[in-house]
Each structure stands twice: as structure tokens, then as C-alpha cells.
N, C-alpha and C positions, 0 to 999 in steps of 0.2 A: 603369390608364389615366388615373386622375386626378394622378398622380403624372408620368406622361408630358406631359400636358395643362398642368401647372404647368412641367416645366422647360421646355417647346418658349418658353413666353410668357418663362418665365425668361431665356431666351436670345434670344426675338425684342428684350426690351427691352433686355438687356444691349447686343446692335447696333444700335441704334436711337440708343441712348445716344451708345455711339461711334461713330457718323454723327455725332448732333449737334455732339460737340464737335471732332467733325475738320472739319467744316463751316466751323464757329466760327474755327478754326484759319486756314482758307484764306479767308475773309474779313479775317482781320485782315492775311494775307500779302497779298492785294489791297489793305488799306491801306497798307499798307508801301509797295508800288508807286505809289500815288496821291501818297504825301507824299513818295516819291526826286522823281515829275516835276516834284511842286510847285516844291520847294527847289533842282532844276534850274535850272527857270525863275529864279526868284530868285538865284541863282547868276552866271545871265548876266545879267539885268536889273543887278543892284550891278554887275558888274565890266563891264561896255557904257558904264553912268552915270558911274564913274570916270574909263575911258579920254576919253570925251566932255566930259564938264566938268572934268575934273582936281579933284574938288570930291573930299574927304576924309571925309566926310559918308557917302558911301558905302562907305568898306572898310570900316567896321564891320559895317552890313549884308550885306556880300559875307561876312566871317569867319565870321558867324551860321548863315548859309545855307549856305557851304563846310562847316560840324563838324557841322552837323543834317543834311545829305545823306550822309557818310561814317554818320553814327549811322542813317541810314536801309540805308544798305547793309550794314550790318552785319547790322540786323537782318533785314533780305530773305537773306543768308545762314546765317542761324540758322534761319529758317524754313522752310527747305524741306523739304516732306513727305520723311518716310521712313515713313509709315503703310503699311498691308495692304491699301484698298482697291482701287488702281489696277495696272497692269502694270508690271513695273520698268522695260520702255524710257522709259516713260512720265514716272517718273519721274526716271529719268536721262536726258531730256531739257531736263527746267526745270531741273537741276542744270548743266548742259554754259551756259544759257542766263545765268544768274544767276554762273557762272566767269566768260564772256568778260565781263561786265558789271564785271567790278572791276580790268581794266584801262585798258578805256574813259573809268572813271572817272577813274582817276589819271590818264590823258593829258589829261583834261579838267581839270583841278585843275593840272594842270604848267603846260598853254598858257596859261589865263588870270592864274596866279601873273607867268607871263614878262614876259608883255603888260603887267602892270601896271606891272615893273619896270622894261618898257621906258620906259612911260609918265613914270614918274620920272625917270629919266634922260636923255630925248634925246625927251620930248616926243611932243606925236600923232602926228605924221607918223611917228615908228619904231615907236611901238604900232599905227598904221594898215595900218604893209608886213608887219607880225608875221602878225594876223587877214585879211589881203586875202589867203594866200595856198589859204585855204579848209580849212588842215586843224581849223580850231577846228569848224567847221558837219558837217566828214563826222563828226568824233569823235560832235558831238550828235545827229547822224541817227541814225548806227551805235547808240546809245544808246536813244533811240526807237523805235528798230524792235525792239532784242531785249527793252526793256519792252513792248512792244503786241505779241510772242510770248509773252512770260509773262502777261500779259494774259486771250489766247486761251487760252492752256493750262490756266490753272485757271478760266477758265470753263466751259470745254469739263468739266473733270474734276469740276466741282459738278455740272452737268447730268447727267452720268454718275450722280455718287452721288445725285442725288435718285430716279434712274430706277431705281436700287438700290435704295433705302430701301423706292421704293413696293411692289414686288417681294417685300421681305420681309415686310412689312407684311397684305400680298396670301397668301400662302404661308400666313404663320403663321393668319390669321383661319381658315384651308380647314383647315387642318393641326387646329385644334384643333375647328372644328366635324365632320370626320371622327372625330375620335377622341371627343367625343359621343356623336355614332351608334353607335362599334363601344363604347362603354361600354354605352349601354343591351341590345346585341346581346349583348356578354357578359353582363349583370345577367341577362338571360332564360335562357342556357343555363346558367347557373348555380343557378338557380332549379330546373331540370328535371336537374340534375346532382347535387343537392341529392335530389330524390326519386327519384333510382335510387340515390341510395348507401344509403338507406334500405333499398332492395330488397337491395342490396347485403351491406349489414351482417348483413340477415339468413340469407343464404346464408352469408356468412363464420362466423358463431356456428356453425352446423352444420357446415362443415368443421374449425373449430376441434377441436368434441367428436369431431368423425373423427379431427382431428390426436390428440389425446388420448389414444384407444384403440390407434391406432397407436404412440404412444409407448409407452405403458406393454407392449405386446407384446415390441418391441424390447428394452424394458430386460429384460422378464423371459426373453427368448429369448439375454441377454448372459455368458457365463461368469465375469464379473465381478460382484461386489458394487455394487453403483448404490443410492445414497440420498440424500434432498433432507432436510433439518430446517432450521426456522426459526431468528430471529434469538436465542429461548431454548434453542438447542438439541435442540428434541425431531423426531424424525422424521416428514417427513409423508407421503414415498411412498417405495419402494422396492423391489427386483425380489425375484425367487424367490431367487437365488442369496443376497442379504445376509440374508432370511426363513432360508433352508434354515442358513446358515452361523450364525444368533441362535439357532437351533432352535427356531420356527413352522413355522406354516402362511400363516395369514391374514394379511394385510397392516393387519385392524382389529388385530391384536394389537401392531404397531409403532407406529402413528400415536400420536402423543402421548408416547414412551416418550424416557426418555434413556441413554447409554450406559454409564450406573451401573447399569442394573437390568441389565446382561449380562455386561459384563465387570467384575476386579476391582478394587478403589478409586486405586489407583495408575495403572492405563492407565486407568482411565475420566476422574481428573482431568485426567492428562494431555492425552488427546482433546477434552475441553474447555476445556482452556487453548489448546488450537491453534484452536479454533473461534471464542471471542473475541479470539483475534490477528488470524484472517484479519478478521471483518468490524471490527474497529477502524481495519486498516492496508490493506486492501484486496490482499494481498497472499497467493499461493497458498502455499500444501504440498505439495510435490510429491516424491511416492516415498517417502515416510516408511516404516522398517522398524519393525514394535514386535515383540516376543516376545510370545506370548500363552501362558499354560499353565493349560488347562483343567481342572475341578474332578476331570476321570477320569486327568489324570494328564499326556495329551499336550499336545505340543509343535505352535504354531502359530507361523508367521511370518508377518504378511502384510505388505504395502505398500499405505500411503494414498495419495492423492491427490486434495485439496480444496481448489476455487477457490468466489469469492465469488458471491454467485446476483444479481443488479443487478433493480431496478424501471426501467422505462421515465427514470425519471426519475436514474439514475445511482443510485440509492440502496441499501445492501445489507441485502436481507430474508432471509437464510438462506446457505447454504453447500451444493453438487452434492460428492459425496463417489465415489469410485471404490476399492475396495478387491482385491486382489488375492491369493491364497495362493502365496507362495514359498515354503514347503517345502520341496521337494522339489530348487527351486535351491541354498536353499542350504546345505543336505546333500551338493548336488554341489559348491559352495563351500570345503565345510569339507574335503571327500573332496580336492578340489585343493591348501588350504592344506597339507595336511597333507605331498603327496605332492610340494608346491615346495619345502616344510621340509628335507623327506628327501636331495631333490636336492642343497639348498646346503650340506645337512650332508655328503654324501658330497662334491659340490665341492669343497668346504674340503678334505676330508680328501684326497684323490687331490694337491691342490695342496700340504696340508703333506706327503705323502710323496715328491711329487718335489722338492721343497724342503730335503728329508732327507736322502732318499736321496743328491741329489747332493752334499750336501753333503759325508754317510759316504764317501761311496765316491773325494771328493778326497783323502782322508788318504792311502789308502794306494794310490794313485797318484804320488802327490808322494813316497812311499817308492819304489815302483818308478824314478821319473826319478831319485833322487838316489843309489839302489843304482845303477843303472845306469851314472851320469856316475862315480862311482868304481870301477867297474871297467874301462870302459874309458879312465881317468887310469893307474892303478895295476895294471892285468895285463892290457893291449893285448897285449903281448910273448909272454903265459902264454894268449892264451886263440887267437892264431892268427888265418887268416884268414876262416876258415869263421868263431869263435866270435864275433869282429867283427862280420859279417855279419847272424849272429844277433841280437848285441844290439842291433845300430843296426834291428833289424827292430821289435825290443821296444822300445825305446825309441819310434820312427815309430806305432806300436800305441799307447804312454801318451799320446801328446801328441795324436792323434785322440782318445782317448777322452778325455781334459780338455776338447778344444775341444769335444765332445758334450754330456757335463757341463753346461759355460758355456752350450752356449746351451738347454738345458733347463732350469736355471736360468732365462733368460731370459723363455723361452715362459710358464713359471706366476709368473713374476712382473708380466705383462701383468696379472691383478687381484689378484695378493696383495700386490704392492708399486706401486699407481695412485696417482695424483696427481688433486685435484681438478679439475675443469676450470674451466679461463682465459682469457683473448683471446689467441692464440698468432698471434705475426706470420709466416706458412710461408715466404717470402720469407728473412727472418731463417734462420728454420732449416736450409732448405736453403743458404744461405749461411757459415752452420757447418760444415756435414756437407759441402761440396766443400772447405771451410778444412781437415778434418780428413783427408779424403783426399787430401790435396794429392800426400803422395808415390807413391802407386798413382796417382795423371793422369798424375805426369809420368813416370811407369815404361811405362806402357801409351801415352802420348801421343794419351790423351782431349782432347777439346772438350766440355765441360760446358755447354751456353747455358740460364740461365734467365730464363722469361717472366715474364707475370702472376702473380704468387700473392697472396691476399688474407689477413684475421685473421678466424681463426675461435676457436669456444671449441673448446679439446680442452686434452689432459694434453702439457703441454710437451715432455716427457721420453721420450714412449712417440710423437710425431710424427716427433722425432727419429729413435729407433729405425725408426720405417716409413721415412720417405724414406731414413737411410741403406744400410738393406736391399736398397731398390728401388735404387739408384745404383750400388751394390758388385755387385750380379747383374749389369745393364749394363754396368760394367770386367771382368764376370767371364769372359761369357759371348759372349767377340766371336771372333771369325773370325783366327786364326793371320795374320799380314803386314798383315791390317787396324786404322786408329786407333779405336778406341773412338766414338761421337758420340753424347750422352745430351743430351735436350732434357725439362726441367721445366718446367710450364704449369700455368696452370688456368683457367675458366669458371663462371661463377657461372649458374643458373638456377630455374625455383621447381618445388618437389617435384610431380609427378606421384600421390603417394601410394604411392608405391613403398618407399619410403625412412622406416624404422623412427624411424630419431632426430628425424626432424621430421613437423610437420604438412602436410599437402595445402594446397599454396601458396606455403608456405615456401618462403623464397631456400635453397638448399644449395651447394654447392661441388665438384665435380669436378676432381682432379686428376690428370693424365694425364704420364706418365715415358716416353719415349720413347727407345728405342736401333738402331743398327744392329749389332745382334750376330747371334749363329747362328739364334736364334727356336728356336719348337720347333711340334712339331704340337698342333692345337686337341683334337686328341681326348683328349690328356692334359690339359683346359684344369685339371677339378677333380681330377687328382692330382695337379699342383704344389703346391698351396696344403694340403698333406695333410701329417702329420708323419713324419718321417725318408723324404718318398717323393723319389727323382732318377731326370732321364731323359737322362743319363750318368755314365759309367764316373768313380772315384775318381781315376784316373788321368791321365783326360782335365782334369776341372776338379775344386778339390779343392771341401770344402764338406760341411756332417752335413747339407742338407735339411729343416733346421728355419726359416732363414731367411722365406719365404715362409708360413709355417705361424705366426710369430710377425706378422707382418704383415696374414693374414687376421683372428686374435684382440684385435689392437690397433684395427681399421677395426671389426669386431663389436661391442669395446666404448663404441666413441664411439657405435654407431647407424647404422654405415654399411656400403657394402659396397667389395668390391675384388675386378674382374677381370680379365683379361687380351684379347690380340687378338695374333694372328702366323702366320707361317706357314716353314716348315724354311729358311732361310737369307736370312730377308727381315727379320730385324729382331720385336724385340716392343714391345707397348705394353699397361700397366701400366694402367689407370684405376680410382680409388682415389674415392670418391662419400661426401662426409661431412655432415655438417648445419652452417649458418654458426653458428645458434643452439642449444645443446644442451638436449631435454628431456628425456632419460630421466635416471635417477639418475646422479649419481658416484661411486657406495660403492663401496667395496672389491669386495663382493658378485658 
């Protein structure tokens, strides 16, 4: 209150202040106005006495009183309030009055220049018809009158601020002997406020030691290890569970103890190296794993967790400690390591034997086509037209099973032969892969249109191979008399949480292939995407089935997914969902 009491006065004088010198201000703008009339007067008086006596005596004093009236109007122009106190009409009224005023002037300063020079030249009688014809007397009225409005105006507008000043004056005196009285008002309830906190305090101490017993229940009711030690590291309270796991009882047997007298010299220095780090750096431990191996032989794991204990006053007096037995996790850990081990070891192995296998089984393939092209070069004639028939059957048979081969090849070379991942421009790529199908468009008399595609990270190499997959099924798969129409696109949006390769948030990338081809029914949507699976005849469209099947394991390994949308003669749509930013690994793996 006494702080309030000082600025209200702080601020009544600060306005007071400025009243006075705005006051000051408009008095000396009032002299202004006194010494324009003055040098008026004098103005006509010198050039009256001139035109009258022709006497030269006088234009000096005319020049004097002419440059001292302009310097006056000047300064009546300088001067016009633009302060806070009054209404702006107000004072864009003396402004409007003190404008017409400095042309008035110059008309008057023109006329009697004239007059004089009439004077000089052609004598009184033509200085006489000059001022006889009355505009010299309307100019100085006109001039009189909007001086005796500015006059009124800023009388009018001191009277105003005195009736102001008194006001604030008036205000601030109530204003601060209110706030007095509610000083002394509050000094009493403060006083009575004062001895109920008293009462207060003492009821607080007893819920305190309530709070206390409460706590310590909880801790001991927690399947957790819970312990408090000071800033020398010894324990000062702690529950059943860190008791039972020390092997005690009594909680007198831990107080004072440090964690050299339980466990061995290496974890116990350990644990107190981390306790002088927290309370140095202020900075927790959190989830710490240590091995423990106890004197009878087993094996413990647990997990720490200790943050700093603070005094009211930010200062750190001990360390709250959480400890936890994982075990039994991770045993389930290791039971996993062991059993993902096993997986990428048979992985590998499945991938180097189709990697073998196809490769074996090219050699003598490549015998069969070349046995073949030499018999029918060299005993066309000998073998008829059935045995023709025959061999062009076998032959038809090698060159499906090559093209089988090649792309099972393909399919395990998605992670045996990967590429790290890079900013891959899909725009680009698909821009290739319609460059390289050139002569399938214009065989089939496709329209290719591609839209947005952005750069994402993936394997250059193996995008290629998806979108070409996805564009060659759409030339593949279109409707006898009808043109092909494959539309590439994509959409950028942030992950739902759905989507492996990225985090919940994340921007990802949706790419969507669009065709008007035969489609197919949705209920076969997850046996396209299956290996050697087709849902038509070899005859009808040719193709081994792996296609699709290489495309789902390429979208898997970036982190993403790929599914389809269609229905029996309407066309299908592809939409292929990958991450912009890659987090999972690049390995081979």
C-alpha cells in the first residue's frame, strides 16, 4: 500500500509538472500574440507616417517592425500546442486560425510595400487612391479578429487546465488518504493473520508426520527398491523391497550404511561415482543396467534410477534412488537375441541358396537353348514336323524357365545386393523407367502422364525396379482394342503411426500408379503380392508372378508398405507408402 501510495503522488506530481510547463508554454504563445499586435500597430503607424510626410525617417522603422512581425508569426506558428490535454478539435481549431493568419499577413505586407512605392513614384495622391479603396483596413480587421479568436481560445483552454490540475490535485490527496486507512486495515488483519498461521503451523507439523507415515507405507508397499542417502552417500530411509533385496530386516540396519558394505568393490565404486556426478552436475541416471553376481553364485540384473533430492532452497542434499530386478527380462532378451541370430543366419542362408541355386541351374539351361538352336539349324529336315513342334515346345519351356531364374534372382537380391540409402529424385526415376519402356508405349499406344513426385531417401536402384514393375503390369494388363493409360502421382502427408520406417509425425510420401487395365478382384488383394502366385492363364498374359512379389520386399525394406485398390474390369490402383526420411537400418541385413 505504501508502494501504491508513493507512485499515485509519483504520478499526481509527474502531471502537475506537465500542466506547469504546458501552461508556461501557452503563456508565452499568448506573448507571441501580444507582440504580432504590437509590431502590427507599428507596422502601419511607420508606413501611414511615410505615405503622409514622405519623410524617409520612417522606412527604417517600417523594415524593423515588418521582419519583427514576420519573426513573430513564425513563432505563433511553432507554437501551437500539439500536447494531450485538450480535444483534438480543439486543437485543430487554433491551428486552422493561426493558417488563415499567414496569408492575411502577406496581403498586408504586399499592400503597404505597394503603397509606398506608389508613394515614391507618383506622390500622395496615388498612395492615397491605393489605401482609399479599403482593402488595406478589411486585411487588418480580418487579422484582428482571428488574433482576438486565438486569444479566446487559449484562454478558454488555460482555464480548462487549471480546472484540471485542481481535479487532480483534489483526487490524488483522497486517493492517498484512502489508501491510509486501507494500510492501517490491512496492518490489523495481518496481525490476526499472523496468529492463526500460528495455529496453523501447528496443525501443518501434525499432518506433516501424517504425511510421513503415509509415505513411508507406500514406499514399503512398492515392488520396487526405493532409497534416499545423503550428500556422503550413506542411506537414510528406504522401503522393504531394497531391505529384503540387501538381506535385512530393519531399516536401523541400513541408515548410515554405504553401498560397499553389500555389494562388490567394483559395482559399489561404481555406484558411487554416479552419485557424485549427479549431485555435482545436477543431472539424473536414469535406467542404468549393472550385472550383479552374488556371493552364492547367481546372477542379478537390475536397473537404476537416481535423480538429485534439492533443499527448498535449490541445493542438493542427497540423491532418491529407484531400483528395479530385470532378470528375468532379460533372459527373455537374450532368449530373443539368440532366436533373431538364428533367423538372419537361416535368412542369409535361404538367400545364398537361391542365389546358387539360380545361378547352377543357368548353366545347363544355356546348354539346353544352344543344344536346341543346333538342332533345329542342322536336322530341321531329319527330325519332321511333329519333332519341330517338339523342340520349339522345349525350347518355349527353357526360355520361361530363364525368365524364372532372372527374376528369382532378382527377388533375393532386394537385401543381398542393397544399396545404401540416398536422396533419390522419383520424378527422375520414373522418367527413366518410361525412357526405357519407350518401345512397349508405342507398341501398346500408352499415355504415361506423370504428376508430383518428390526426393526421398531410398536405394536408387531397387525404386527403379518398383516403379518399373508397377508401369510394365499396367502396359501388361490392359483390355484387348483398348490404349493403355498409366497415371504416376504422389502426396506427401505426416505419419499416423502406422508406418514402420518413420516416426508418428513424420512427413512420409505416398505414391500411387494408376491404370485403366482389366483390374482384378480385391479378394485376391494379398495373393498378388505372394511369390509365383497369378490370377491368369500363361497364355492369356505371359509373366513368372514374381513381379509384384519383388515390389512388396523392396517397399518392406525401405520401411514401408504397398497395396492395391480395383475391381474386375475398372482399372487398378497401386499405392506404394514410404518414409521421406529413412530410420530404420541400410544393412544388407
Amino acid at each position: 500500500m505504501l508502494a501504491t501510495v508513493a507512485y499515485i503522488t509519483y504520478r499526481s506530481t509527474g502531471g502537475l509538472e506537465e500542466s506547469a510547463e504546458w501552461v508556461a508554454q501557452r503563456h508565452e504563445f499568448l506573448d507571441r500574440l501580444s507582440s504580432f499586435e504590437l509590431h502590427l500597430m507599428e507596422v502601419d503607424s511607420a508606413a501611414r507616417g511615410y505615405l503622409l510626410a514622405s519623410d524617409e525617417q520612417y522606412l527604417p522603422a517600417y523594415e524593423q517592425a515588418r521582419r519583427e512581425l514576420v519573426q513573430d508569426m513564425r513563432g505563433i506558428e511553432e507554437s501551437i500546442d500539439h500536447g494531450q490535454f485538450e480535444q483534438p478539435e480543439t486543437r485543430a481549431l487554433e491551428a486552422d486560425y493561426v493558417l488563415r493568419l499567414r496569408p492575411l499577413l502577406s496581403s498586408k505586407t504586399a499592400i503597404l510595400k505597394a503603397a509606398i512605392a506608389t508613394r515614391q513614384e507618383h506622390g500622395l495622391d496615388g498612395a492615397a487612391m491605393m489605401l482609399s479603396d479599403g482593402q488595406d483596413a478589411n486585411v487588418t480587421t480580418s487579422m484582428r479578429a482571428l488574433l482576438s479568436k486565438l486569444r479566446d481560445t487559449e484562454e478558454k483552454r488555460l482555464l480548462n487546465r487549471a480546472t484540471l490540475s485542481a481535479e487532480i490535485g483534489h483526487s490524488s490527496v483522497a486517493v492517498v488518504l484512502m489508501a491510509t486507512v486501507l494500510s492501517a486495515v490491512i496492518l490489523t488483519l495481518a496481525t490476526l493473520l499472523i496468529l492463526r498461521d500460528i495455529a496453523v503451523r501447528r496443525r501443518a507439523e501434525e499432518a506433516l508426520a501424517e504425511e510421513h507415515n503415509l509415505l513411508r507405507g507406500v514406499m514399503d508397499a512398492m515392488p520396487e527398491q526405493v532409497f534416499v542417502t545423503d550428500r556422503n552417500g550413506c542411506f537414510i530411509i528406504d522401503n522393504i523391497s531394497h531391505r529384503t533385496f540387501l538381506g535385512l530386516k530393519l531399516s536401523s540396519e541400513v541408515e548410515g550404511t554405504k553401498p560397499a558394505q553389500f555389494f562388490p568393490l567394483a559395482i559399489a565404486d561404481e555406484m558411487e561415482k554416479d552419485n557424485r556426478t549427479i549431485m555435482e552436475t545436477g543431472k539424473p541416471v536414469l535406467n542404468k543396467e549393472v550385472l550383479i553376481v552374488r556371493e552364492n553364485g547367481d546372477v542379478v540384473w537390475i536397473a537404476t534410477t537416481k535423480v538429485p533430492l534439492n533443499d527448498v532452497e535449490g541445493h542438493c542434499i542427497g540423491l532418491v534412488g529407484v531400483s528395479t530386478d530385470i532378470s528375468v527380462r532379460k533372459e527373455a532378451e537374450e532368449r530373443l537375441r539368440l532366436a533373431a541370430e538364428q533367423l538372419r543366419r537361416s535368412n542369409m542362408e535361404l538367400q545364398d541358396f537361391a542365389s546358387v541355386a539360380s545361378h547352377d541351374l543357368q548353366e545347363p539351361l544355356r546348354k539346353i537353348q544352344a543344344f536346341g538352336d543346333r538342332l533345329k539349324v542342322k536336322c530341321s529336315a531329319a527330325l519332321g514336323e511333329n519333332g519341330l513342334d517338339y523342340l520349339e515346345r522345349m525350347q518355349d519351356a527353357a526360355r520361361r524357365m530363364q525368365i524364372l531364374l532372372h527374376d528369382l534372382l532378382t527377388l533375393s537380391r532386394v537385401t543381398s545386393k542393397a544399396q545404401p540409402f540416398e536422396p533419390v529424385d522419383l520424378k527422375k526415376v520414373v522418367e527413366d523407367v518410361v525412357s526405357d519402356l519407350e518401345v512397349r508405349i508405342e507398341q501398346t499406344g500408352a499415355r504415361v502422364e506423370i504428376g508430383f513426385l518428390p526426393t526421398i531417401d531410398a536405394d536408387a536402384g531397387q525404386m527403379r525396379q518398383l516403379i518399373q514393375n508397377l508401369i510394365s503390369n499396367a502396359l501388361k494388363f490392359h483390355a484387348h482394342g483398348t490404349k493403355p493409360e498409366v497415371i504416376i502421382s504422389a502426396k506427401l502427408f505426416d505419419n499416423t503411426d502406422f508406418l514402420a520406417g518413420s516416426m508418428p509425425g513424420e512427413e512420409i510420401c505416398q505414391v500411387v500408379v494408376r491404370d485403366n487395365g482389366i483390374g482384378f478382384d480385391e479378394r485376391y488383394l494379398d495373393r498378388i503380392f505372394q511369390v509365383f502366385q497369378r490370377l491368369h492363364s500363361r497364355s492369356d498374359y505371359e509373366g513368372t508372378g514374381i513381379g509384384l512379389a519383388v515390389c512388396r520386399k523392396i517397399t518392406e525394406r525401405h520401411g514401408g508398405t504397398i497395396s492395391a485398390k480395383s475391381a474386375e474390369g475398372d482399372g487398378a490402383t497401386f499405392i506404394v507408402t514410404l518414409p521421406m526420411k529413412q530410420r530404420i537400418s541400410d544393412s544388407n541385413e
